[in-house]
C-alpha positions in Angstrom: -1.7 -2.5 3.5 0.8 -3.1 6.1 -0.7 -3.2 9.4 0.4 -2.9 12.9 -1.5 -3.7 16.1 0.7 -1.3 18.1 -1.1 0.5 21.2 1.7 2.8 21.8 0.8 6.1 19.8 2.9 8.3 18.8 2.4 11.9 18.4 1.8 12.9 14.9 3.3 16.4 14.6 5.1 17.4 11.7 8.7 17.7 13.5 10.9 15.3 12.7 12.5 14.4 16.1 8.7 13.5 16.9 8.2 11.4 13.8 11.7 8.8 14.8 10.9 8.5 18.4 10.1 5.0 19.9 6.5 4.1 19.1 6.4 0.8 19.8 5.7 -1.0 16.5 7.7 -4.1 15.4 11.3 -3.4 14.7 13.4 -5.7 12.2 14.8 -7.7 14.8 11.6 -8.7 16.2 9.1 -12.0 15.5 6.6 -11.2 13.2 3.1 -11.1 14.4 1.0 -14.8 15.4 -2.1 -14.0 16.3 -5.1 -12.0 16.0 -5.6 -8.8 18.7 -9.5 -8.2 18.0 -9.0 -5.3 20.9 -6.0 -3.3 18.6 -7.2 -1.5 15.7 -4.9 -3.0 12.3 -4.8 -0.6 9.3 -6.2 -3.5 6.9 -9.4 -3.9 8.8 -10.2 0.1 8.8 -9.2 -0.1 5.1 -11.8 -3.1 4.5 -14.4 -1.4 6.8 -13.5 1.7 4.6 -14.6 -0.4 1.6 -17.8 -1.7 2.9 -16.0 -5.4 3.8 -16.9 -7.1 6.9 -13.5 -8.1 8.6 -12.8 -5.8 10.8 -13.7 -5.4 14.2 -15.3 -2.9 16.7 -11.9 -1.1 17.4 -11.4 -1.1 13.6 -14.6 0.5 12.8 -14.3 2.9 15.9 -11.5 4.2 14.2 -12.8 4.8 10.6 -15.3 6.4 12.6 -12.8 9.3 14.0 -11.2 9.2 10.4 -14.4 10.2 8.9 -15.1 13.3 11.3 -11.7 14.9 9.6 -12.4 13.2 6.0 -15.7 12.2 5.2 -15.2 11.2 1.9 -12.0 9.0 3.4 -14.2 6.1 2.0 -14.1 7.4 -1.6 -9.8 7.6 -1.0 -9.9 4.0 -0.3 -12.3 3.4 -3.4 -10.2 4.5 -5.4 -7.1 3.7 -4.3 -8.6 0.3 -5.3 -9.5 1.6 -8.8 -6.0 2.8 -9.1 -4.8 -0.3 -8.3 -7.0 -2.6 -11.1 -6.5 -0.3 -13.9 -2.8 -0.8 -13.2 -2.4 -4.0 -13.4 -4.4 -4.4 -15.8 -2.3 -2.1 -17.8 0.4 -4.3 -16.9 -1.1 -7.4 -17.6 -2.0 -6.3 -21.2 -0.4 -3.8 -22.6 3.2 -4.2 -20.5 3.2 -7.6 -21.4 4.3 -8.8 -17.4 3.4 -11.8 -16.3 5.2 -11.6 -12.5 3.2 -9.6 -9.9 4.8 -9.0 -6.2 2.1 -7.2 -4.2 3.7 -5.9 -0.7 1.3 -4.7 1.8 -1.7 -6.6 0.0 -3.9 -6.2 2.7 -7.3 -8.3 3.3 -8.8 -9.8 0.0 -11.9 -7.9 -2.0 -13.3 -7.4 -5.0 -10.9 -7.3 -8.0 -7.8 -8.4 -6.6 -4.4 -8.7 -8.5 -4.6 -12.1 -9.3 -7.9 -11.7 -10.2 -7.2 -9.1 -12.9 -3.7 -10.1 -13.8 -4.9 -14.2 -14.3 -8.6 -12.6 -16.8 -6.0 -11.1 -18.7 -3.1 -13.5 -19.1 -3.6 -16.5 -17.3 -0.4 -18.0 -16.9 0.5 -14.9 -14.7 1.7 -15.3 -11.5 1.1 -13.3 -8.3 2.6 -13.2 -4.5 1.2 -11.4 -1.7 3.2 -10.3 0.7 1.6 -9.1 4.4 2.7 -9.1 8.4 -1.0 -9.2 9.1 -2.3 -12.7 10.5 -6.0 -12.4 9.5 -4.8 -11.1 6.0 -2.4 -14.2 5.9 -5.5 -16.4 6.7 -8.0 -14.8 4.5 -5.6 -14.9 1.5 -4.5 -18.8 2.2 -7.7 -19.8 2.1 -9.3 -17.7 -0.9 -5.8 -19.3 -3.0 -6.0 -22.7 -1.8 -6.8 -24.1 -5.7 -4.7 -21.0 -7.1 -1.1 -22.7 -8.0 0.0 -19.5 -10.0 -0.9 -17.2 -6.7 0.5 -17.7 -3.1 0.6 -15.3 -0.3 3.5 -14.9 2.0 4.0 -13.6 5.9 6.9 -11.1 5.7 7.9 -7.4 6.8 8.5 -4.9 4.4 11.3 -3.4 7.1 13.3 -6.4 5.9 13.7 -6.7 2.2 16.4 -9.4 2.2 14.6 -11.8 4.2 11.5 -10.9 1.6 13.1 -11.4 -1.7 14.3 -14.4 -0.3 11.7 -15.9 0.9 11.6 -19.6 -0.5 8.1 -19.6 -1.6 8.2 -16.0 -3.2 11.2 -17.6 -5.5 9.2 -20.6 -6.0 6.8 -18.6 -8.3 8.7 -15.1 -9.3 11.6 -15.1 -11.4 14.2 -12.3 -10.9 15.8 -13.2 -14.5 12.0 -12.0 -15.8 10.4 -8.6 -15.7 8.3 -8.3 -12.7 5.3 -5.9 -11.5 6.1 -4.5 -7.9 3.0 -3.1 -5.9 3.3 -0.9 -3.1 0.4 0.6 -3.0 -0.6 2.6 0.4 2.2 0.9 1.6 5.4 3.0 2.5 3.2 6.1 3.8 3.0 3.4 7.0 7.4 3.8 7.4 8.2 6.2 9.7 10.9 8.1 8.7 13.2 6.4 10.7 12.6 3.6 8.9 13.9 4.4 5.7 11.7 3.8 3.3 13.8 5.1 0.4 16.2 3.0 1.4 13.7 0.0 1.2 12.1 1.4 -1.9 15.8 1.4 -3.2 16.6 -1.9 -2.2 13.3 -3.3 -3.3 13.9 -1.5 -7.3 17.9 -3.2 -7.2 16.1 -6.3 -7.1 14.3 -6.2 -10.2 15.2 -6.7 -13.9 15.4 -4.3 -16.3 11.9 -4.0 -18.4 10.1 -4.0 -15.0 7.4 -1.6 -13.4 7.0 -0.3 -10.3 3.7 0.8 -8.9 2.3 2.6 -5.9 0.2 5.1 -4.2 0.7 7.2 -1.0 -0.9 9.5 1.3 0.2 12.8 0.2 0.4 16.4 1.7 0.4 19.2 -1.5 1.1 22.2 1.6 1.2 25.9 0.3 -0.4 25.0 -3.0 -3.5 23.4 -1.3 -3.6 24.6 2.5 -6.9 23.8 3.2 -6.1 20.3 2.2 -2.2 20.7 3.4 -4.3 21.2 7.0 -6.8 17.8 6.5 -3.6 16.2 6.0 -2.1 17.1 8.8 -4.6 16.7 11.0 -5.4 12.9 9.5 -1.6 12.0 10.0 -1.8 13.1 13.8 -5.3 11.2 14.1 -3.7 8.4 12.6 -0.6 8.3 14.7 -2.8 8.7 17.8 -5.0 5.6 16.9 -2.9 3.2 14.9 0.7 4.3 15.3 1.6 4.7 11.8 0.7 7.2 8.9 2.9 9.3 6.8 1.4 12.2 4.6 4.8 13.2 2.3 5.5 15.9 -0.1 5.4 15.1 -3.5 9.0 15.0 -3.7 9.6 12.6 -1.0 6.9 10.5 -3.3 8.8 11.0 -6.8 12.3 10.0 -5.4 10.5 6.4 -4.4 10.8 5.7 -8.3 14.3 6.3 -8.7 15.9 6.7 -12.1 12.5 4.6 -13.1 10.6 6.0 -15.9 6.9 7.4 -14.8 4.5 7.0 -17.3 1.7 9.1 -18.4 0.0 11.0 -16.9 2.4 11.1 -14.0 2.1 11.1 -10.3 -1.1 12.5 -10.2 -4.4 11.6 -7.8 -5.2 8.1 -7.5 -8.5 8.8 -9.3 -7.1 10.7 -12.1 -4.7 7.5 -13.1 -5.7 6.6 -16.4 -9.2 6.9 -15.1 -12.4 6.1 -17.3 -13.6 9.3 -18.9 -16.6 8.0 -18.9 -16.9 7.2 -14.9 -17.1 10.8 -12.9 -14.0 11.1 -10.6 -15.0 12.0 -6.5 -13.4 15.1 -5.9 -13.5 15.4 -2.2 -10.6 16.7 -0.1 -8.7 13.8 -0.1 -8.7 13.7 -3.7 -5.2 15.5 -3.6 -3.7 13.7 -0.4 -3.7 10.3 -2.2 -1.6 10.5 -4.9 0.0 7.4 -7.7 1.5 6.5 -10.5 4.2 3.4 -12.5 7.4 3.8 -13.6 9.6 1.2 -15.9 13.0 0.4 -15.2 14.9 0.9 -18.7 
C-alpha cells in the first residue's frame, strides 16, 4: 500500500473543499522519502500489524488499535484483501496466460506474495514492485536478492511518467507484451485533489491491448447500506486524523477507475466474494461491503 509518514491530519469530513486542502503529504515535486520515522504511523505497517506481521511499530499498532474500536473485524478486510489479491493473480497467471506483473503500492512483503504465486504457476513470469515506503523498499530488496525475474522499485504513484519510466521497471516489463497492473488498496490513499482517475487513466494508456487491470478499494455503499455508509465514514475521518490519507468512494467513482476495460465475472463485488472458494466460509462483518474489487481486460 502506499504509505505516508505525514503528521499533519487532515480532517476527514465528507465535503469536498475539506478533502483538497493542504495536508501535508508529499506532493510530485518533492524528494521521495529516505529514511525510516519509527515515531509516524505508515499505512504498510498498520496493514502488516493488521495481518498478524511483525514490522510495524508502536505508533503503527496504536493506530490499528483506534481502527479496531470503529471496525473490529478491520483485520478480516485486510485478510482478505490479501485473498483477493492471490486468487487474482493466480487467475492471471494461469488462465489469462500473463507473464508481466506491475504491483503499485506493494506494501511490506507476507505470505503469498505476487511473485510468489505468479513464478508456482509460470515461472518465467516476471514481477516489479513499486513503493515510496523505505522499510518496504528494504524488506523487498532483501527477500529478492536471488530473484532475477522480480525487482522492487522506490517510486510515487503521484507521478506516473517518472514510474513507467523507471530504468529498472523497463529492464524486466515489456510494454509491447500484455501486462498485469495491481493497485490494490492503493488509489483509496489519493486525495481527490490528486487525481486519481487521471493517474488510473494514465497508468491504463500505458498498457497493451490483451492486458488486465486489477484492484481493490475502500468503499462507501451510502443509502443502500447506512449503517455501514456510517462505519465508513467514520473510518475515513479516523484515518485522515491518524495517517493523513484514506478515501472511502462510491461505487461509481470505483467503476470509472477501469475505464473502457472489460470487468470480468463476477464484477466489482466485495473483496471476499472475488471468485472466492465455495468451499472456505466468507467473514461477513461490516467491512465486508466497504472493501470492494474486481479485473478488467483491455480489448
Amino acid at each position: 500500500m502506499i504509505t505516508t509518514e505525514s503528521d499533519e491530519a487532515r480532517d476527514g469530513t465528507m465535503a469536498d473543499e475539506d478533502r483538497n486542502v493542504d495536508d501535508g503529504r508529499a506532493r510530485p515535486e518533492t524528494e521521495l522519502p529516505t529514511r525510516i520515522d519509527p515515531t509516524k504511523p505508515s499505512i504498510s505497517r498498520v496493514y502488516d500489524y493488521f495481518l498478524g506481521g511483525k514490522d510495524n511499530f508502536a505508533i503503527d499498532r496504536q493506530v490499528g488499535e483506534l481502527t479496531l474500536t470503529i471496525a473490529p473485524d478491520a483485520p478480516a478486510a485486510g485478510r482478505a484483501n490479501r485473498g483477493f489479491l492471490k486468487r487474482a493473480v493466480h487467475y492471471l497467471a494461469t488462465e489469462a496466460g500473463i507473464r508481466q506483473f506491475l504491483d503499485i503500492g506493494s506494501g511490506l512483503p507476507t505470505q503469498g506474495n505476487v511473485h510468489e504465486i505468479a513464478q508456482a504457476a509460470a515461472p518465467d513470469a516476471r514481477v516489479v514492485y513499486v513503493d515510496n515506503d523505505p522499510i518496504v523498499l528494504a524488506h523487498g530488496r532483501a527477500l529478492l536478492a536471488r530473484n532475477g525475474s522480480t525487482t522492487v522499485i522506490q517510486a510515487d504513484l503521484r507521478r506516473p511518467e517518472e514510474l513507467l519510466s523507471h530504468p529498472d521497471l523497463r529492464a524486466l516489463i515489456d510494454f509491447d507484451q500484455p501486462v498485469a497492473l495491481l493497485l490494490f488498496a492503493i488509489l483509496h490513499h489519493l486525495n481527490d485533489h490528486e487525481e486519481p482517475g487521471g493517474i488510473a487513466a494514465r497508468l491504463r494508456a500505458a498498457l497493451p491491448d490483451g492486458s488486465y487491470l486489477a484492484l481493490s478499494h475502500f468503499h462507501n455503499p451510502g443509502e443502500e447500506l447506512p449503517e455501514v455508509s456510517a462505519q465508513a465514514y467514520s473510518a475515513e475521518k479516523l484515518f485522515n486524523e491518524h495517517l493523513g490519507t484514506g478515501r472511502w468512494r462510491t461505487r461509481e467513482e470505483i467503476l470509472a477507475y477501469f475505464g473502457d476495460f472489460e470487468l470480468l465475472e463476477p464484477g466489482l463485488v466485495p473483496v471476499a466474494a472475488w471468485r472466492a472458494d465455495p468451499d472456505e466460509p466468507v467473514e461477513q462483518g461490516i467491512t465486508y461491503h466497504t472493501f470492494v474489487g474486481g479485473v478488467a481486460r483491455k480489448p
